[in-house]
C-alpha positions as CSV (number, residue, x, y, z in Angstrom):
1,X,13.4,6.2,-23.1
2,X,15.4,9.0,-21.7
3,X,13.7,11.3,-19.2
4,X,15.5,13.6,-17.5
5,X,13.2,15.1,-14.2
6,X,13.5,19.0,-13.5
7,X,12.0,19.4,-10.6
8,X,13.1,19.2,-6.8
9,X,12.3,16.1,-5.3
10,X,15.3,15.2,-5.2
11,X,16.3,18.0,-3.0
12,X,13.5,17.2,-0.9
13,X,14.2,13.2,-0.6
14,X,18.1,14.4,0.1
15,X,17.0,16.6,2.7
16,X,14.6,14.2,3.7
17,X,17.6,11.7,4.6
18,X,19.3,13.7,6.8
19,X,16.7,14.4,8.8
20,X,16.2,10.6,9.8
21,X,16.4,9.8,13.3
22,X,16.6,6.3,15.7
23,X,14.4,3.9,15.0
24,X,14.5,4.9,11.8
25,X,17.9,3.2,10.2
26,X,20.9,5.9,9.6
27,X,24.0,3.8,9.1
28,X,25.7,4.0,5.9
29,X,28.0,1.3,5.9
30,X,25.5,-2.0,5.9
31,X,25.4,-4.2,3.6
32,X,22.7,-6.3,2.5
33,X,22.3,-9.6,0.2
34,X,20.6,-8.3,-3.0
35,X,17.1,-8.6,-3.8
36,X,16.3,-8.0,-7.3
37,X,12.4,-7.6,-8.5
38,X,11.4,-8.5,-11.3
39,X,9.8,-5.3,-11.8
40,X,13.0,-2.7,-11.8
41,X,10.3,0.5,-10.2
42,X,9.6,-1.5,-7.2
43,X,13.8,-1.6,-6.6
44,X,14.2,2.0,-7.3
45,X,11.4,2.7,-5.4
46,X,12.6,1.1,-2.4
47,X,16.0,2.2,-2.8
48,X,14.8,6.0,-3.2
49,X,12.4,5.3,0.3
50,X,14.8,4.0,2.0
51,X,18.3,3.9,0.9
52,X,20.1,2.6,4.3
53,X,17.9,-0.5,3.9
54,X,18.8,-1.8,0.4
55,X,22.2,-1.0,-0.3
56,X,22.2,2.6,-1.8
57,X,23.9,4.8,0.8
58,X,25.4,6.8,-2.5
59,X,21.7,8.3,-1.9
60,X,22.2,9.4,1.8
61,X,25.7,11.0,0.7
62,X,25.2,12.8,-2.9
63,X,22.0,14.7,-3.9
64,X,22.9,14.4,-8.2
65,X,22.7,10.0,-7.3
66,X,19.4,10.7,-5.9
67,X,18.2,12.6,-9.2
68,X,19.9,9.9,-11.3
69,X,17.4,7.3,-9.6
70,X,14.7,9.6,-10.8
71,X,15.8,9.8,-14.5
72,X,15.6,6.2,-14.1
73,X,12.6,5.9,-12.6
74,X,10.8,9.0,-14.9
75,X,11.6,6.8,-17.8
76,X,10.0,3.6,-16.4
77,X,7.1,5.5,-15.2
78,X,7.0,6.5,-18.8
79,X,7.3,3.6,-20.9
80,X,5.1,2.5,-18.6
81,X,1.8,4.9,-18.9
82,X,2.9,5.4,-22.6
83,X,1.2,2.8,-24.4
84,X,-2.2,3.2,-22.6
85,X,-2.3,7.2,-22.7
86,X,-0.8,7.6,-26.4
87,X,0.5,10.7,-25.7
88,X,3.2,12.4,-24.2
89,X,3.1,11.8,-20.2
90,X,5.9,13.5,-19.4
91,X,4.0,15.9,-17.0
92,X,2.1,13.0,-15.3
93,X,5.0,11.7,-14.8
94,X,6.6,14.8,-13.0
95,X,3.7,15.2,-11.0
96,X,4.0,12.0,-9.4
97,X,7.8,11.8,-9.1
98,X,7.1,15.6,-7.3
99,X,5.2,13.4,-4.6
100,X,7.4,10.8,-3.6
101,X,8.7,12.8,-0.6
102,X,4.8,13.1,0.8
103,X,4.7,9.4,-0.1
104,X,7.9,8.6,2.3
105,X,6.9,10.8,5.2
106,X,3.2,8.6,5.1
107,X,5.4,5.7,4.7
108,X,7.7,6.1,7.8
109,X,4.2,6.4,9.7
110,X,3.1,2.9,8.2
111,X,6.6,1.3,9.6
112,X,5.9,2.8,12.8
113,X,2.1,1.7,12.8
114,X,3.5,-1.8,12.2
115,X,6.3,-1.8,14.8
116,X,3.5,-0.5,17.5
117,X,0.7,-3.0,16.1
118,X,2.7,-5.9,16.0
119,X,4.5,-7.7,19.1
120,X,6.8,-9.9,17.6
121,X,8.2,-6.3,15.6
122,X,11.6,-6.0,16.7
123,X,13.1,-3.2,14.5
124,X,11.9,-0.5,11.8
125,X,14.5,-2.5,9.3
126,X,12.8,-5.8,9.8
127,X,9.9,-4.0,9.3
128,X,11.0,-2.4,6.2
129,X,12.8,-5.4,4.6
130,X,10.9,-8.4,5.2
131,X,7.3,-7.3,6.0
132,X,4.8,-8.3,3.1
133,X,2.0,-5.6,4.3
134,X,5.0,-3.2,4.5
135,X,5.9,-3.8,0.8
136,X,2.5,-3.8,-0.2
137,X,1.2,-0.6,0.7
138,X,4.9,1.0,-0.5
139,X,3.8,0.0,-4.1
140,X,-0.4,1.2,-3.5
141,X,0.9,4.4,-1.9
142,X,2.9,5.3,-5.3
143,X,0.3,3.6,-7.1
144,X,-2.3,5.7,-6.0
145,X,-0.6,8.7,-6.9
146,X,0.0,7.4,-10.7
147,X,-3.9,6.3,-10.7
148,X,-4.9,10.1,-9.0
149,X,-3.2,11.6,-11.7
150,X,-4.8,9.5,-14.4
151,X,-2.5,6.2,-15.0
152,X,-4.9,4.1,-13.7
153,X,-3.9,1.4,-16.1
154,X,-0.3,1.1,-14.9
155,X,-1.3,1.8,-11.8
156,X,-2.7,-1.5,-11.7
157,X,0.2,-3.2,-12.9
158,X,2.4,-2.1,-10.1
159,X,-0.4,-3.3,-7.7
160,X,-0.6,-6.1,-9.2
161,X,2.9,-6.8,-9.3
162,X,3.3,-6.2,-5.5
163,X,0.0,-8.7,-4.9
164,X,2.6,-11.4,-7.1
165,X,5.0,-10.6,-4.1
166,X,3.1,-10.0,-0.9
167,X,-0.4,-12.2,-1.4
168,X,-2.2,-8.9,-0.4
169,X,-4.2,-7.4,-3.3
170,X,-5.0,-3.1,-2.4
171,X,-6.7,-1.9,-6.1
172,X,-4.8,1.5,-6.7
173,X,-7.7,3.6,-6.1
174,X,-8.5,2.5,-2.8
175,X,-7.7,5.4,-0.5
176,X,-6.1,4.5,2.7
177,X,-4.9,6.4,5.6
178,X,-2.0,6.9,7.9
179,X,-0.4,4.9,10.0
180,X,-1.6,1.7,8.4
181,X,-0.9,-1.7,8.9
182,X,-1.7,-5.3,7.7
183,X,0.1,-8.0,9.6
184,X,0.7,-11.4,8.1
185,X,-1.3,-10.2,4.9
186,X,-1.8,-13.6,3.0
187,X,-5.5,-13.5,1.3
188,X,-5.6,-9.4,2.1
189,X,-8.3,-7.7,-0.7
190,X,-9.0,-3.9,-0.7
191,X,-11.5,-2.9,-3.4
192,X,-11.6,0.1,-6.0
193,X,-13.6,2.4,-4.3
194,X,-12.7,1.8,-0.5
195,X,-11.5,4.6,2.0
196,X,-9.5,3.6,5.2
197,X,-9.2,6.0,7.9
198,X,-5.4,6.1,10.1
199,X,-4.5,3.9,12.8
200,X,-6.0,0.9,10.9
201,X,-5.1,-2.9,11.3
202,X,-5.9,-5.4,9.3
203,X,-5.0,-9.3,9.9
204,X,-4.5,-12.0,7.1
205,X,-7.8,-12.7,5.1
206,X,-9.7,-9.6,5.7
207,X,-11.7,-8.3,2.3
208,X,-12.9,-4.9,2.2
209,X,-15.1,-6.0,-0.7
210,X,-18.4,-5.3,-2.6
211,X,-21.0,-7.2,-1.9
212,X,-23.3,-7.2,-5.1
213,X,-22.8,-5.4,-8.3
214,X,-24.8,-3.2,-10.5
215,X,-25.4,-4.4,-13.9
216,X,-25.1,-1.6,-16.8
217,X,-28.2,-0.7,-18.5
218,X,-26.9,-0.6,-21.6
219,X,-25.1,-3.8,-22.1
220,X,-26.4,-6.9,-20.7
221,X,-23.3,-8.7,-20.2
222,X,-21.2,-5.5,-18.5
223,X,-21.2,-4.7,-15.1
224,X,-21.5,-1.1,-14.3
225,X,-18.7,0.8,-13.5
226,X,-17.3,4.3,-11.7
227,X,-19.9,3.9,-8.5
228,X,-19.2,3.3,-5.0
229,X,-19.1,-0.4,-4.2
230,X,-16.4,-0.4,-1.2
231,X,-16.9,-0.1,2.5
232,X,-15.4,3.4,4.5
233,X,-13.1,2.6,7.4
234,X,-13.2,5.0,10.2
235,X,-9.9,5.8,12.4
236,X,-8.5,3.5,15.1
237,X,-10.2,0.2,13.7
238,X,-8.7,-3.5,14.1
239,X,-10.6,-5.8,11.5
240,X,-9.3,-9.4,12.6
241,X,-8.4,-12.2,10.1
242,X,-10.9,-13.6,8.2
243,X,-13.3,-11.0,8.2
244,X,-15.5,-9.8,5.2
245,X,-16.9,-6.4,5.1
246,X,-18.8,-5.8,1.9
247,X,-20.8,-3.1,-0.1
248,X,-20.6,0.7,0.4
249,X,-21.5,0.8,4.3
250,X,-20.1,2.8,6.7
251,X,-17.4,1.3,9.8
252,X,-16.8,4.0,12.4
253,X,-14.2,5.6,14.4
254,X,-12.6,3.2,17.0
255,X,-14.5,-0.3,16.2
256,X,-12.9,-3.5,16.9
257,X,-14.1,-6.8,14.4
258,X,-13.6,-10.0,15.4
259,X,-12.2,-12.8,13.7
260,X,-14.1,-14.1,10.9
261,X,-16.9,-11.7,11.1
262,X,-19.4,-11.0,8.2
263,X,-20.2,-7.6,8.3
264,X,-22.6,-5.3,5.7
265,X,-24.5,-3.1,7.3
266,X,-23.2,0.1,8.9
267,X,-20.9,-0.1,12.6
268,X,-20.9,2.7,14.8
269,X,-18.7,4.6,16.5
270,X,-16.6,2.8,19.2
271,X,-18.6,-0.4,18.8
272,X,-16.7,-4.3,19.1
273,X,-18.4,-6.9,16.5
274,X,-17.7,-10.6,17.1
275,X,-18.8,-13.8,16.3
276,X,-20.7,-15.5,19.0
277,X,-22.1,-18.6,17.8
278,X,-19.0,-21.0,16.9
279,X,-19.6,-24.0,15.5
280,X,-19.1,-26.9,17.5
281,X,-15.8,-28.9,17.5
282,X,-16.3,-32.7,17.7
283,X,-13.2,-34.9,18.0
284,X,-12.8,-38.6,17.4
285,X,-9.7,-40.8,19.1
286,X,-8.0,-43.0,16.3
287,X,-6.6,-45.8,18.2
């Protein structure tokens, strides 16, 4: 359909732009070898995020081409959450589209949680092109925005989408933090209901899962729904690959778990957890 956004975002995203600095990429005149999705949001989306980093530079010079991406992406958004609303969601789709410059300025925190946390990081563009985690919490941070303002189902289906993509799987509700990153990312499950503090890590393999669930009463065959089932993650905590921490239980503030840990009771504050019985290794010469 045609939508046709009246508000300012565009202004601010513009504004936004010019106010880049080094690390962050600036130059107009690169170009890239295209990358099409097969979901048209995730391209605008990038494009609108960061224009010097997948060929739109008309963004960095001329406000009216950044409010022509948002027509286009209003009217996705719309066709989008139309069939599960049926109704007119022309106002949820404003309010998200009127949030995409908070969701940038989180976003520019994530690439530089990822260049910090990760030593083989050379530049924010790699970062920003080619890293999976990257990608993946670009779609959950606009995702979570569409499911906040009640387009959970769609939601899901960019989520989804990005979890086709990346092999990391963050449900749209999950609320997560600044300045976080997942490195590698492969195997990578956030549940519904989980919160993540800022200046979080996560390595490949890590669940932040449920660990039993609550049947419903009133159907025998349905699991109960809308209850917390998700761990919180406090600030400044490295979960290493392979890890599982299940149920609604509490991780604190500066806690570092170790590789393939199994973890559901609470953590404290500034607390390591590691694995310190490993099984034995027995190896056997073939010739």
């Amino acid at each position: 359909m045609d939508y046709c956004y009246t508000g300012d975002t565009h202004e601010k995203l513009f504004a936004a732009y010019q106010a880049d600095e080094a690390p962050f990429p600036t130059q107009t005149q690169m170009e890239f070898p295209r990358r099409e999705h097969r979901r048209p949001e995730v391209d605008i989306l990038k494009r609108l995020f960061f224009p010097t980093c997948w060929n739109a530079a008309a963004l960095v010079r001329d406000e009216l081409a950044v409010l022509d991406q948002l027509d286009t992406l209003g009217g996705l958004f719309y066709s989008g959450i139309r069939p599960y609303s049926g109704s007119d969601p022309a106002e949820t789709v404003a309010t998200v589209i009127d949030q995409l410059p908070t969701v940038r300025t989180r976003l520019k925190k994530d690439v530089e949680a990822a260049f910090k946390g990760d030593p083989a990081a050379k530049t924010y563009m790699e970062i920003i092109r080619s890293y999976p985690g990257f990608m993946a919490i670009l779609v959950q941070r606009v995702a979570h925005t569409l499911y906040e303002a009640g387009a959970s189902e769609y939601a899901r289906e960019l989520t989804e989408y990005a979890k086709t993509e990346t092999g990391i799987d963050i449900h749209p509700g999950a609320e997560i933090g600044d300045h976080f990153f997942i490195d590698h990312g492969t195997g990578v499950v956030i549940g519904e209901t989980t919160a993540v503090g800022e200046w979080v890590r996560l390595y490949q393999d890590v669940t932040l899962g449920a660990l039993h669930f609550e049947a419903d009463e009133s159907d025998e065959h349905r699991l109960k729904k809308g209850y917390k089932r998700h761990p919180d993650i406090g600030d400044h905590v490295v979960i290493g690959a392979g890890t599982k921490v299940l149920g609604a239980i509490t991780v604190g503030d500066h806690v570092s778990i170790g590789a393939n840990s199994w973890v559901t009771d609470d953590v404290p504050d500034d607390t390591k957890v590691y694995v310190t019985d490993h099984p034995t290794q027995e190896r056997k010469r073939t010739k």
